[in-house]
C-alpha positions as CSV (number, residue, x, y, z in Angstrom):
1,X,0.0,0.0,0.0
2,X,2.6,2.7,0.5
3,X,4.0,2.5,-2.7
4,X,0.7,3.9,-4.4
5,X,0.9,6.6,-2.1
6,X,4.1,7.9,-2.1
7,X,7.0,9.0,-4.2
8,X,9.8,6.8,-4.7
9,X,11.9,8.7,-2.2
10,X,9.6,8.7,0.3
11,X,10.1,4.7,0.1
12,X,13.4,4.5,0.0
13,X,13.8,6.7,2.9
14,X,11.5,4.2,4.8
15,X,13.0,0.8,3.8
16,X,16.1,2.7,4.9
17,X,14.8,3.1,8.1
18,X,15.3,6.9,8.4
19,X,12.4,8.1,9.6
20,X,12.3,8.3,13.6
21,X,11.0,10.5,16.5
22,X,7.1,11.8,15.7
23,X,6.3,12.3,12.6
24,X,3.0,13.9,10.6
25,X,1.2,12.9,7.7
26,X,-0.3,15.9,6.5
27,X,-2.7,14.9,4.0
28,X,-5.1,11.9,2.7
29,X,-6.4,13.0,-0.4
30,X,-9.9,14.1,-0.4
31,X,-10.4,12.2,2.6
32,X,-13.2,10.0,1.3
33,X,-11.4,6.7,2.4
34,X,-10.2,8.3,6.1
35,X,-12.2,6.1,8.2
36,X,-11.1,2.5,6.6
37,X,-7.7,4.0,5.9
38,X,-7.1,4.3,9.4
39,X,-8.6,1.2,10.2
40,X,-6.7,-0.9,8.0
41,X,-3.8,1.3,9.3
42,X,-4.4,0.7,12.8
43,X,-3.8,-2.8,12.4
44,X,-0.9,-3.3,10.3
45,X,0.6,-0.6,13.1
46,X,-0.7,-3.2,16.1
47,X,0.9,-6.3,14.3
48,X,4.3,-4.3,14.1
49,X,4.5,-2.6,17.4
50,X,4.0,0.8,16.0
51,X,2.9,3.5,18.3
52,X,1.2,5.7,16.3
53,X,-2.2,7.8,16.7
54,X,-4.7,8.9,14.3
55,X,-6.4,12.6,14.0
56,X,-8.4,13.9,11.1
57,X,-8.3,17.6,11.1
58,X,-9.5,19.7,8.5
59,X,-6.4,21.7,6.9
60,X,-7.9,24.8,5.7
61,X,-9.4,25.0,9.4
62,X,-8.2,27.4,12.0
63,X,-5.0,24.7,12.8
64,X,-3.8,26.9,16.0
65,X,-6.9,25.4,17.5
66,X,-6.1,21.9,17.0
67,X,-4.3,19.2,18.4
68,X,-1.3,20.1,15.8
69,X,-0.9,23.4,18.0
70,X,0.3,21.2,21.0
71,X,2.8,19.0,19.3
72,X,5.9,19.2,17.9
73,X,7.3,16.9,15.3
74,X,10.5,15.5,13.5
75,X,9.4,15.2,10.6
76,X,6.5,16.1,8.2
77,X,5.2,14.6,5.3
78,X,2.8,15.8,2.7
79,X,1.7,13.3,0.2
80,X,-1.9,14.2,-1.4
81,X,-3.0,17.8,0.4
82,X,-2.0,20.2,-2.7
83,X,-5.5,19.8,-4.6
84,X,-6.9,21.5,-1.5
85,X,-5.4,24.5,-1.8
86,X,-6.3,25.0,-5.8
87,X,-10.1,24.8,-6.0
């Protein structure tokens, strides 16, 4: 499943193993698929031992009132949010 999503260097970088600390997923698309994506998500993390929690947040929202406000992170990925922005 991640290599339909992503570009071929965000792969390689995770096969590598480079990605650590917290990291965001900005993005899913349109979102239409959000509640099975994180379902089917949620367990491939469980069988690995991933600790990893799910939010859906609207992006073109106010985002200093959400939960991204009160995290930091080591890394952020955008892989499908630019078609928002272009309506």
């Amino acid at each position: 499943m991640i290599k339909h999503f992503f570009s071929p260097a965000v792969i390689k970088l995770v096969e590598q193993g480079s990605f650590h600390g917290e990291i965001l997923d900005v993005g899913c698309g349109l979102g239409d698929n959000v509640p099975k994506a994180i379902e089917v998500a949620g367990e491939k993390a469980q069988k690995v031992s991933v600790n990893i929690q799910f939010k859906v947040i609207d992006i073109l929202s106010d985002l200093s009132t959400t939960y991204l406000k009160q995290r930091s992170y080591d890394i952020i990925l955008d892989a499908a949010i630019f078609h928002v922005f272009f309506k």
